[in-house]
C-alpha positions, 0 to 999 in steps of 0.5 A: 317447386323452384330451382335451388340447391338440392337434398340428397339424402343417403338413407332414402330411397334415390329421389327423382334427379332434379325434382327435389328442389328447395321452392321459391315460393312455398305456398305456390300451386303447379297447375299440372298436378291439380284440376283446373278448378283448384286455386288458393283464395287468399291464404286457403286452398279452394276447388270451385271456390269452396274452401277446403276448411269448409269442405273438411268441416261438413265431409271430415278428413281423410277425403277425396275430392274430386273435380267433376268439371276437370273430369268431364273435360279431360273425357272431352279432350280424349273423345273430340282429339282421338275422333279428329286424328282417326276421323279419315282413317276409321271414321273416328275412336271408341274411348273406352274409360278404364274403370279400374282406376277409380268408378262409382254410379256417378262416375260412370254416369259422367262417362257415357254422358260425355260420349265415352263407352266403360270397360270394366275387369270384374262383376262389381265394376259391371254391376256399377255399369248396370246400375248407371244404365250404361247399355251392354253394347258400350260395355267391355270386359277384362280380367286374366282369370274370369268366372264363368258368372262374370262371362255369363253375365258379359254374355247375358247383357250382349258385351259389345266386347269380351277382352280375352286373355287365353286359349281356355278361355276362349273355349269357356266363352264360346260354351257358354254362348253356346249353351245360351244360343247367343254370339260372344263378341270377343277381341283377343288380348295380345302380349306384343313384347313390348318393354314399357318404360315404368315400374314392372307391377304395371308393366303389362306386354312383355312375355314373362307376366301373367295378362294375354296371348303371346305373339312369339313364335310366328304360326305357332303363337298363342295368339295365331292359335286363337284367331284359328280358333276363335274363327272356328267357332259358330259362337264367337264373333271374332271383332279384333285385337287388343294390347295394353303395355302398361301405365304411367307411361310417358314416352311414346315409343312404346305405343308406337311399337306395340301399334306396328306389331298388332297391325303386323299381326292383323296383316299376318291373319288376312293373308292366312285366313283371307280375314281382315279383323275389323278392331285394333284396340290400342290400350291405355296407360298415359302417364301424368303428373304427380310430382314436377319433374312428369310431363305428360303428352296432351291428348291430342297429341298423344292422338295425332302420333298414333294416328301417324303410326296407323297410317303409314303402317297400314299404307305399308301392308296395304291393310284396311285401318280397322276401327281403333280403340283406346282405354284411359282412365288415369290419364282422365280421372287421376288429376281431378282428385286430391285427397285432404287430411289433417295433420296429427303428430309430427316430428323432426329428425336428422339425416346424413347427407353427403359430406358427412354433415347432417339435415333436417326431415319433418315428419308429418302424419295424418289421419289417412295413409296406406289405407287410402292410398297405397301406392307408395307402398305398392310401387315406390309411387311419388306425390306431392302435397301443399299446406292446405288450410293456410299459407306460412311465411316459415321456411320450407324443411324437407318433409315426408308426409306419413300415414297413421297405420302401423307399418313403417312403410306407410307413406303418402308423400316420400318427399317434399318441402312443407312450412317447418311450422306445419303442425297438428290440426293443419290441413295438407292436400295431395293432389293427383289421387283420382287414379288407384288410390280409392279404387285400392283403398282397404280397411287395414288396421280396421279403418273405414275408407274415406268419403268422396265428394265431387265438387262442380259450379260451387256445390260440394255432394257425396258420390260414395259416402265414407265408410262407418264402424257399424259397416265394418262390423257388419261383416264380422260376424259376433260368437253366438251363445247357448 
């Protein structure tokens, strides 16, 4: 969007300062929010030259399509950045992809083709894992409250990694090696108090939520406590540290403060224990852009600071670099992915705005909504949207794109200008859905969940195919009659 006057409006929630801005040019694409492959050919929206009326016509709406070459090369940039900033420190970085933020069979095959290791925080996510052939040595698992099933299985597939999160269950993991006669490799899962600048539900390292073992305390830590533990255990191969400070995280501050402090703390446990731990995982949790006003760091930027930070801290305590690693996962799959809908009803209201005058808001729904996204919800989550099937010459009016589920909440886009004449049977993209949206998805209202599509070289194919009627009825079970 272009410079121009601003719409505050005094019954909204508070916009983004300066984001808001009437466009210049109404059917333009910020190259930021979209996957490089997606332009507009003539008057449509197109992603590796594929129209996305044609896409809407073979696949149906809601959709989530996804550009697997964009995917493959944001892998590509973290691996070959990291590797280059590290590459005299540690020889080079484990990249770990997040799955969380959104993992098929498909998706995890293009990760370990393109050199990255997976961590997974459940037994389905590790069960995508199996399925891909991804070897249990490229494999991590997370998770606050792990089932003795999923640590078993961890422990069956001989996880390079067991992220743990607690005392207890440092005690359950090394039974459970035990009772198989085998090592657990296990690195332990630290709250470094640091105050990520993001919305709270995914602010992840200060004290008072519920992931990992606190750093407070000095000796008596939780964390302290752990390492003596952990290194008392004949069955606990005891690899390193790990943080994560949260997500969506654009200043680098925080990363650099929760580096300083772990390595701190691994200087802390040489000197205690005459053992240096050979791993520093550094996290995730790199922002991107939804809206225009998010400016993301590229990779390699984001890597040589980091680097920066692990060099000269450790030249400081004179402590061996240990082998970093780190976790994106929306900073890769986020932008590749926009979602396609088709509008249905929409409406116009007025609005006050300051000075007691009033403005216009369209009000747009589609076919989809919290169901396939719920972040808006979830976290005051922003996104942008374009007219999709077609370009328009109309004037832009302050819209909100809304969901079709019966909750007033249910909103994709809070604010955006679309074309006044954007009506039923149009086709409007949001960009930027690659990260939680699927991966959150549910059936509320009883809808099926959308289809994803990759799309690459020209061909559009399913990955996961859309839910059907007969699918969500499958689990509900019918009343039997005598």
């Amino acid at each position: 969007m272009g410079n121009g006057p601003e719409v505050n409006l005094n019954n909204a929630s508070p916009l983004a300062p300066g984001w808001l801005s009437y466009p210049d040019n109404i059917n333009r694409l910020n190259p930021a929010l979209w996957a490089h492959d997606v332009d507009r050919a003539g008057d449509e929206l197109t992603i590796s030259g594929l129209r996305v009326s044609d896409l809407a016509e073979q696949f149906g709406t809601p959709l989530f399509v996804v550009s697997e070459d964009d995917f493959r090369t944001r892998a590509r940039s973290f691996k070959d950045a990291f590797d280059a900033a590290f590459a005299d420190l540690c020889g080079g970085v484990d990249v770990y992809y997040a799955g969380k933020s959104f993992l098929c069979t498909e998706i995890a095959h293009w990760v370990a083709e393109e050199g990255l290791r997976l961590d997974t925080c459940s037994g389905g996510e590790l069960a995508i894992a199996m399925r891909a052939g991804i070897p249990g040595e490229h494999l991590g698992l997370h998770g606050n409250n792990k089932s003795d099933a999923e640590l078993g299985r961890a422990l069956d597939l001989k996880l390079g990694r067991i992220v743990v999160d607690s005392l207890p269950e440092l005690e359950r993991v090394a039974a459970l090696a035990a009772a198989r006669g085998t090592t657990a490799n296990v690195m332990l899962r630290l709250t470094p108090g640091v105050h990520a600048s993001t919305h709270e539900f995914i602010a992840t390292a200060h004290e008072d939520q519920k992931f990992g073992l606190s750093l407070a305390d000095g000796e008596s830590s939780p964390a302290a406590q752990a390492v003596a533990a952990a290194l008392g255990h004949e069955t606990v191969n005891l690899l390193g540290v790990h943080c994560h400070i949260g997500s969506q995280i654009f200043e680098p501050e925080g990363f650099e403060l929760a580096a300083r402090r772990l390595l701190a703390f691994l200087a802390d446990v040489r000197d205690r224990h005459g053992v240096e731990l050979p791993e520093l995982d550094l996290g995730g949790g790199y922002g991107i852009a939804y809206i225009e006003t998010d400016k993301p760091r590229p990779p390699a930027e984001i890597a040589v600071a980091m680097a920066d930070v692990v060099r000269s801290t450790c030249a400081k305590l004179g402590l061996r670099v240990p082998r970093i690693s780190i976790e994106p996962g929306r900073a890769i799959v986020g932008s590749t992915t926009f979602t396609l809908y088709t509008v249905g009803t929409t409406k116009t209201v007025r609005v006050d705005v300051e000075g007691g005058d009033t403005a216009p808001r369209r009000y747009v729904s589609v076919d989809g909504g919290m169901s396939d996204n719920p972040r808006p919800v979830l976290y005051d989550a922003d996104y942008s949207a374009v007219l999709a099937s077609r370009s328009s010459d109309a004037t832009g009016v302050l819209s909100r794109v809304v969901g079709m589920h019966c909750e007033s909440g249910d909103i994709v886009v809070r604010d955006v200008y679309l074309p006044v004449d954007t009506d039923a049977g149009d086709l409007v993209a949001v960009p930027g859905t690659g990260a939680y949206c699927w991966a959150l998805s549910s059936n509320y209202n009883w809808v099926a969940r959308p289809p994803v599509i990759a799309v690459r070289n020209g061909q559009a194919r399913l990955i996961v195919r859309g839910e059907t009627e007969d699918d969500i009825l499958a689990r509900d079970i019918p009343r039997t009659t005598n």
